[in-house]
C-alpha positions in Angstrom: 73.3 -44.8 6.9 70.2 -47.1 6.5 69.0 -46.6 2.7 65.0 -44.8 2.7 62.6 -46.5 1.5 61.1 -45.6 -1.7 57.7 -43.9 -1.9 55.0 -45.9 -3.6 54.0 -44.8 -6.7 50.3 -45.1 -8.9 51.3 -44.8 -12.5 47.9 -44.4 -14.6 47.6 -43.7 -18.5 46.3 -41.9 -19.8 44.9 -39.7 -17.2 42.8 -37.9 -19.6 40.6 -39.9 -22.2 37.2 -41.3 -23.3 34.4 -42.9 -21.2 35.0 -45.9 -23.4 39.0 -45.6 -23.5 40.9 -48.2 -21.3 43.5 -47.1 -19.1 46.8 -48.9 -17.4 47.3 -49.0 -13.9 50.6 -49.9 -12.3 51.8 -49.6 -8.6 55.7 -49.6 -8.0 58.0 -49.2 -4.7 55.7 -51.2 -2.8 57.6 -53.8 -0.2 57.6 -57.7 -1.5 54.6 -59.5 -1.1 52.8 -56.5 0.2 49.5 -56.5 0.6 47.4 -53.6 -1.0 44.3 -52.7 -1.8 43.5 -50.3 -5.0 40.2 -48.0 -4.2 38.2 -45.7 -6.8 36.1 -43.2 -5.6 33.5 -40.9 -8.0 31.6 -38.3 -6.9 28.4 -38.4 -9.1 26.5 -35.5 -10.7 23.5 -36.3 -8.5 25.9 -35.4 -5.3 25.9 -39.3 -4.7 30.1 -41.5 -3.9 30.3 -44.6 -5.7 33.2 -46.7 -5.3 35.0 -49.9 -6.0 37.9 -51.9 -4.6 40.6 -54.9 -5.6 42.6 -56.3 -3.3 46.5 -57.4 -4.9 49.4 -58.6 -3.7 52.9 -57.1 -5.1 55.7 -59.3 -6.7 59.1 -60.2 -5.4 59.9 -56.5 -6.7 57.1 -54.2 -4.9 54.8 -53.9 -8.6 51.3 -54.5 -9.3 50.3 -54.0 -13.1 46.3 -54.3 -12.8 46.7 -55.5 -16.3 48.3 -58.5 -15.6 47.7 -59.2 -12.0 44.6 -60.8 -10.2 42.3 -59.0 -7.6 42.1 -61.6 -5.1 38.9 -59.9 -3.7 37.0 -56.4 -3.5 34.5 -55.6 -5.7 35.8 -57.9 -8.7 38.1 -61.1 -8.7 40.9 -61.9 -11.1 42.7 -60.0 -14.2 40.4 -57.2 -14.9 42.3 -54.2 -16.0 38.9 -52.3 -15.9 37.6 -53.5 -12.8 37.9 -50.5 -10.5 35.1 -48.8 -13.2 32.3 -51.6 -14.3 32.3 -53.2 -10.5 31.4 -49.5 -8.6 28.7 -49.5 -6.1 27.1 -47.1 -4.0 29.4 -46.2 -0.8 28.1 -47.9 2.2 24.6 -45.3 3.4 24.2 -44.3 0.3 20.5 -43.3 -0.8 18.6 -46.8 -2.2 18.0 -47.4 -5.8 20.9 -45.1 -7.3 21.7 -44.9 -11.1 25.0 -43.6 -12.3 24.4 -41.2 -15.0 26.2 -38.5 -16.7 24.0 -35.7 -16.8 26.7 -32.7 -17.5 28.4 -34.4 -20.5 30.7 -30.9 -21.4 32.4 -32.3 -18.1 34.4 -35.3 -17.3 33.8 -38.2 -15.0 36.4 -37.8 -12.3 37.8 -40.5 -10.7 40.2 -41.1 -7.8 42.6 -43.9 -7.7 43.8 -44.6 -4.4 46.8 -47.4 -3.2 46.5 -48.3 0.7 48.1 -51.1 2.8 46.3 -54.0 3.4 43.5 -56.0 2.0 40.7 -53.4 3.0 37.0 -53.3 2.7 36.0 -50.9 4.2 36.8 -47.3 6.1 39.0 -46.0 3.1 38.2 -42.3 4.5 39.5 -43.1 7.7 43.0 -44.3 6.1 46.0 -42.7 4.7 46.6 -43.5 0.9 50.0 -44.6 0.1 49.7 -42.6 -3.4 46.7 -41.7 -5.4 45.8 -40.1 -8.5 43.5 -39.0 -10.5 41.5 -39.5 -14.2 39.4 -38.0 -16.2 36.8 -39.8 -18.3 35.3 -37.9 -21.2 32.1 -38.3 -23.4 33.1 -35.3 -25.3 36.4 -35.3 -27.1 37.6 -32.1 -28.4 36.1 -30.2 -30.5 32.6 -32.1 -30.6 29.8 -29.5 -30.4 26.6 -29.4 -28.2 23.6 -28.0 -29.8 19.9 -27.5 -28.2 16.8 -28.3 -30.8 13.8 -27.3 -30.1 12.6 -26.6 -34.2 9.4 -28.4 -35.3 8.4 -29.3 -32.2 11.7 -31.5 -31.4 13.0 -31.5 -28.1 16.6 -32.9 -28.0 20.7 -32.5 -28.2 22.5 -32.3 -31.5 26.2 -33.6 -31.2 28.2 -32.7 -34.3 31.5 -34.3 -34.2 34.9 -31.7 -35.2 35.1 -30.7 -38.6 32.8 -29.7 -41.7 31.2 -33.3 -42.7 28.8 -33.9 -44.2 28.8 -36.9 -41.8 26.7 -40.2 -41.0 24.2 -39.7 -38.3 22.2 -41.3 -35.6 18.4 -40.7 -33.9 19.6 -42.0 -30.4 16.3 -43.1 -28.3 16.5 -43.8 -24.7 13.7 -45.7 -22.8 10.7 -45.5 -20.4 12.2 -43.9 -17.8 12.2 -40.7 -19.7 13.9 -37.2 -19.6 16.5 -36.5 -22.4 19.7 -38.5 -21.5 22.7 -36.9 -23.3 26.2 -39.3 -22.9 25.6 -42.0 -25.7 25.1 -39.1 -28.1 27.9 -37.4 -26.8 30.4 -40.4 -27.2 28.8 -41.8 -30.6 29.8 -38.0 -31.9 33.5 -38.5 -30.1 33.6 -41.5 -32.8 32.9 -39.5 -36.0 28.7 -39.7 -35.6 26.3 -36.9 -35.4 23.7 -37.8 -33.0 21.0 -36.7 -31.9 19.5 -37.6 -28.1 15.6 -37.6 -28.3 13.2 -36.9 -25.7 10.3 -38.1 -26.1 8.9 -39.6 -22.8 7.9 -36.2 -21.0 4.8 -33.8 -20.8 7.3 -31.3 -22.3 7.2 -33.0 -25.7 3.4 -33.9 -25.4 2.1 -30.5 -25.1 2.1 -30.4 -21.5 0.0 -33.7 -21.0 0.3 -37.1 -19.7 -0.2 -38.8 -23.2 2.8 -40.0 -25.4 3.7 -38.2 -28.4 2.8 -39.5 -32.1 4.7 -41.0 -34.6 4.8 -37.8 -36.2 7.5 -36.5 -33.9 9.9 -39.2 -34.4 9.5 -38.3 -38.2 10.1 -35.0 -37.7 13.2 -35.4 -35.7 14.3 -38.0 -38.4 13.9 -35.3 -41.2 15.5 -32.9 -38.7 18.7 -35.2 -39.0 18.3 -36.0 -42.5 17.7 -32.1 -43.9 21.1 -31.0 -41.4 23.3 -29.6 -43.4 26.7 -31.4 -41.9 24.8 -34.8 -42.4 24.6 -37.3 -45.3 21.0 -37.7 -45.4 21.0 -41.1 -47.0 23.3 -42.8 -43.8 21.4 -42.4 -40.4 21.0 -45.1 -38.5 18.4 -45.8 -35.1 19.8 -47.0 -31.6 17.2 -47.9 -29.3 17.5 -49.2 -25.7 14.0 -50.7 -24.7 11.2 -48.5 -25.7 13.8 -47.2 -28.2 14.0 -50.4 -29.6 10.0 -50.4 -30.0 10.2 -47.3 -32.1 13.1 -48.0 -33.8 11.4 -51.2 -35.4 7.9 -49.6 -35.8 9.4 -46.7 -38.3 11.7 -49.1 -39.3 8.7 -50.2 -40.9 5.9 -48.7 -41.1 6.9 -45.1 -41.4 7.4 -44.1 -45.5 9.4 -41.1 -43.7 12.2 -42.8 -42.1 14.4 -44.5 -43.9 17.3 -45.9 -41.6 20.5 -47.7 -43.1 20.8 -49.6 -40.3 19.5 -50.5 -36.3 20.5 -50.6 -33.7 18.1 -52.2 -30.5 19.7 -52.9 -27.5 17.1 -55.0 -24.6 13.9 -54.2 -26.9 11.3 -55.9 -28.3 9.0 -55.8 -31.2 5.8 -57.0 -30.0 3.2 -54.1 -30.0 0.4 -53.3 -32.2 1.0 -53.1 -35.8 1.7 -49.7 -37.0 1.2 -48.4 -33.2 1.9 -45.0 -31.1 3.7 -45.0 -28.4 0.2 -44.9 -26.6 -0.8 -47.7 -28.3 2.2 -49.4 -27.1 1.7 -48.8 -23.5 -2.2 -49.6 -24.0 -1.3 -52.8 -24.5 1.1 -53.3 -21.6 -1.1 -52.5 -19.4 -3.8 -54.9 -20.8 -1.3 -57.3 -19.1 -0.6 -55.6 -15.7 -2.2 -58.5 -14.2 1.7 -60.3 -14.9 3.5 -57.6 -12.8 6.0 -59.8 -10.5 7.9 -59.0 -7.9 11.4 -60.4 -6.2 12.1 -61.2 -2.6 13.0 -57.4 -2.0 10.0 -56.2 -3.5 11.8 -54.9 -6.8 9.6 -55.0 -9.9 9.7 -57.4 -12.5 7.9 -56.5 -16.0 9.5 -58.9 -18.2 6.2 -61.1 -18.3 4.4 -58.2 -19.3 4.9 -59.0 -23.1 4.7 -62.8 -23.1 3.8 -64.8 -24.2 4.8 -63.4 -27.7 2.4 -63.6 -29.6 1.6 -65.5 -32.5 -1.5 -62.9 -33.7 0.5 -60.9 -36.5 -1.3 -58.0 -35.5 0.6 -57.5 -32.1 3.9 -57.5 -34.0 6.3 -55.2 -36.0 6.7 -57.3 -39.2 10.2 -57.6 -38.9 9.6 -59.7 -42.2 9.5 -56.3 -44.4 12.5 -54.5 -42.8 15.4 -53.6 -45.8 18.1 -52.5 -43.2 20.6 -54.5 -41.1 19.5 -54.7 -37.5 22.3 -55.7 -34.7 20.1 -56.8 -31.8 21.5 -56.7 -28.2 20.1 -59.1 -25.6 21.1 -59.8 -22.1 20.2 -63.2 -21.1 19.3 -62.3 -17.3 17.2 -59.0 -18.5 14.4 -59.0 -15.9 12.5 -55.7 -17.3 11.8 -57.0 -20.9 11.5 -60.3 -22.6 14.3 -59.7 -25.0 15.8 -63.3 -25.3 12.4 -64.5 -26.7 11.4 -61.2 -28.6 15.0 -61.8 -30.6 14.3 -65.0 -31.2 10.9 -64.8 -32.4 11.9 -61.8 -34.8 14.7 -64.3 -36.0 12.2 -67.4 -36.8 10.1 -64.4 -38.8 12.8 -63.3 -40.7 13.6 -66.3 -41.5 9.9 -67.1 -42.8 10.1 -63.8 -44.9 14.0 -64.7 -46.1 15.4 -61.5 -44.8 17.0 -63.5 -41.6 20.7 -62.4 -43.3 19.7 -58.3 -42.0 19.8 -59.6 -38.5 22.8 -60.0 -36.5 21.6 -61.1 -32.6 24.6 -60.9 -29.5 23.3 -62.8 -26.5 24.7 -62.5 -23.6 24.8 -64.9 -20.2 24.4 -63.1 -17.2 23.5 -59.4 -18.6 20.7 -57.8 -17.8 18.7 -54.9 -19.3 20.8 -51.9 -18.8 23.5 -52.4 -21.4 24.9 -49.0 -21.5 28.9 -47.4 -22.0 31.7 -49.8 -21.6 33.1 -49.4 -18.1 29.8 -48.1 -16.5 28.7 -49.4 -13.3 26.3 -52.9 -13.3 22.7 -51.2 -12.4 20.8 -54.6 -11.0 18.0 -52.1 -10.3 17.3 -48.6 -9.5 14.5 -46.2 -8.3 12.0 -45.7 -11.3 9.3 -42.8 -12.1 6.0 -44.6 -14.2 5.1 -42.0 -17.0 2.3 -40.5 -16.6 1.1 -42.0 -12.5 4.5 -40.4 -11.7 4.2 -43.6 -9.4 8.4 -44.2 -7.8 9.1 -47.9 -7.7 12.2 -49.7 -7.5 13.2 -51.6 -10.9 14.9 -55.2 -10.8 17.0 -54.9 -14.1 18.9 -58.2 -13.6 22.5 -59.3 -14.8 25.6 -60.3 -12.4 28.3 -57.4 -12.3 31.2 -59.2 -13.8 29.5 -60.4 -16.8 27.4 -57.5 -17.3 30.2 -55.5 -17.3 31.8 -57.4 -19.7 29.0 -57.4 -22.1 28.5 -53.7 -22.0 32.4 -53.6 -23.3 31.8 -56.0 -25.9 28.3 -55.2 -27.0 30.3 -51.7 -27.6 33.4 -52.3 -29.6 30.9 -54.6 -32.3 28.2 -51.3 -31.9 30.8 -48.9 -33.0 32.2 -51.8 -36.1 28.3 -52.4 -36.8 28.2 -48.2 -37.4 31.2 -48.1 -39.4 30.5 -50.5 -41.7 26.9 -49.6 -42.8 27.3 -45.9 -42.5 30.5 -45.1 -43.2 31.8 -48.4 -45.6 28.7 -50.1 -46.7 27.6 -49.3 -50.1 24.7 -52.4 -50.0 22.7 -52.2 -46.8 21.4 -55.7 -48.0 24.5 -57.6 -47.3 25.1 -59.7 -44.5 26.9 -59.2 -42.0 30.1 -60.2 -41.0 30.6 -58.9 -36.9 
């Protein structure tokens, strides 16, 4: 009797863990030499499929460890044992200027790991898999809790990580494109943080109108944090991405209310008017609408909205006075904000006021704005709502998938180390830093 061929086999681990966990992926029982292509699929909480695709070939005994072998095409090239996440892309027809995010973080982020024959690229529905299987990516690990706040006029999502603290804490501000954005939060509090997710970009925190709210509300969620009874009022931190970076820096300095041990801004700037609102902010932007550009497929560019920086001290956060540590996060390619210049301008001004040892700068070639969760998808750009016009454009966002991707895992692992040693270690936030 002839001998059956062996089924082929995807073994994943683990098939359960973190947004930000890294998995292992090995095929086995494949022929020699075979030719195969390995296909993830997610079906998105906006109803949208988003997929990507390697194409391997097996050793002289049928196995492909994604670890160690190169993707000779697909969506990503070479040894990238995360690959099949940071490279997805919209199936082919999907709707134009799609954004992966999370929006129901007490669920996971399925994904489904398909095997099939051949070095496909296309018409994976219309194919029988070889073997699949399945993960699931988390934001929430066990036993972190979800809490609505609405006191004081707050809008936003408490996440209080298992146990009774009292524990560090973070005010976690999201960007211009508004709404209350909920899976940083979640995962910060899966790593021993409580965090809370701010909104602060809709009428529903203004009262209803189209203006921005005060600096009173960032204070108030800030004491919110600070007054919690599972939090040690004297370590919360600030991340910002973007306009989060703004007011990060602003309080930072100007507010006697918050008192940050450390910062966090990720593609930000600090040039707005000294001791501004958000309005004021925005006021000034617009002064310099004139410098809106736009690419060859009609995608918006802001970036030249801010420059040149200025040297008027009055248009600037005097980054000179801040007494915390500040990591900054730039990508080099970031087509939405002049990051690259704003970092190195705060640099030369710290260095004038001889605080320069606070800052800690990671600049990164080919990364755009959006640096968000390791293992998220490269957004290049995506459909964006203006505050307050409610005017839809498309956004360029710049960056190249492969290093993008790579600096959102990076950028990550030294956010987290950053965290840990100011909030949780640190006993001088004055030190310097040692990333």
């Amino acid at each position: 009797m002839t001998e059956k061929a062996e089924t082929p086999m995807l073994l994943l681990h683990p098939c359960r863990g973190l947004i930000d966990e890294k998995f292992s992926l090995i095929v086995q029982n494949l022929s020699q030499i075979q030719d195969i292509t390995l296909h993830a699929l997610i079906h998105s909480d906006d109803g949208d499929y988003w997929e990507a695709f390697g194409h391997y070939v097996s050793d002289a005994t049928g196995f492909v460890n994604v670890a160690n072998d190169s993707s000779l095409g697909g969506t990503y090239d070479g040894v990238e044992p995360m690959g099949l996440l940071w490279s997805m892309r919209p199936v082919p027809g999907s709707r134009i200027g799609l954004r992966l995010r999370k929006k129901e973080v007490h669920t996971p982020m399925v994904v489904h790991i398909s095997v099939y024959s051949g070095h496909m690229s296309q018409g994976f529905r219309e194919q029988v898999a070889l073997a699949s299987v399945v993960t699931e990516r988390w934001y929430m690990a066990p036993g972190v809790r979800r809490v609505d706040i609405t006191e004081g006029g707050v809008t936003g999502t408490l996440f209080l990580p298992p146990g009774p603290g009292p524990f560090p804490a973070l005010l976690d501000l999201w960007g211009g494109g508004g709404g209350l954005v909920e899976y940083r939060s979640a995962l910060l509090s899966s790593h021993g943080f409580v965090s809370l997710a701010l909104e602060y970009m809709t009428p529903r925190t203004s009262g209803g109108s189209t203006s921005h709210v005060g600096n009173e509300y960032f204070e108030a969620a800030f004491t919110i944090l600070k007054q919690h009874p599972q939090v040690c009022g004297d370590r919360i931190a600030i991340l910002g991405l973007s306009f989060g970076t703004s007011v990060a820096l602003g309080m930072a300095v100007y507010s006697t209310v918050i008192q940050p041990r450390c910062l966090v801004c990720v593609s930000g700037s600090h040039v707005q008017p000294v001791k501004g609102s958000l309005s004021d902010v925005f006021g000034e932007i617009k002064k310099n609408v004139r410098n809106t550009r736009y690419d060859e497929e009609n995608r918006v560019i802001w970036r030249d909205l801010l420059l040149p920086i200025p040297t008027d001290p009055t248009k600037k956060v005097d980054v000179g006075q801040l007494k915390c540590p500040v990591l900054m996060i730039v990508g080099e390619d970031d087509q939405n904000w002049p990051a690259t210049e704003s970092a190195e301008d705060m640099k030369q001004m710290m260095e004038k006021a001889g605080n320069s040892h606070l800052l800690t700068t990671l600049s990164y070639p080919g990364a755009g704005h959006l640096i968000e969760l390791p293992y998220s998808p490269h957004i290049r750009a995506s459909n964006f709502i203006v505050a307050g016009t409610k005017q839809k454009l498309v956004v360029l966002w710049g960056g190249e998938t492969a290093p993008h991707g790579h600096a959102q895992e990076d950028s990550w692992k030294k956010i987290l180390s950053f965290l840990e040693e100011h909030l949780y270690r640190s006993t001088d936030v004055t030190s310097p830093l040692n990333l």
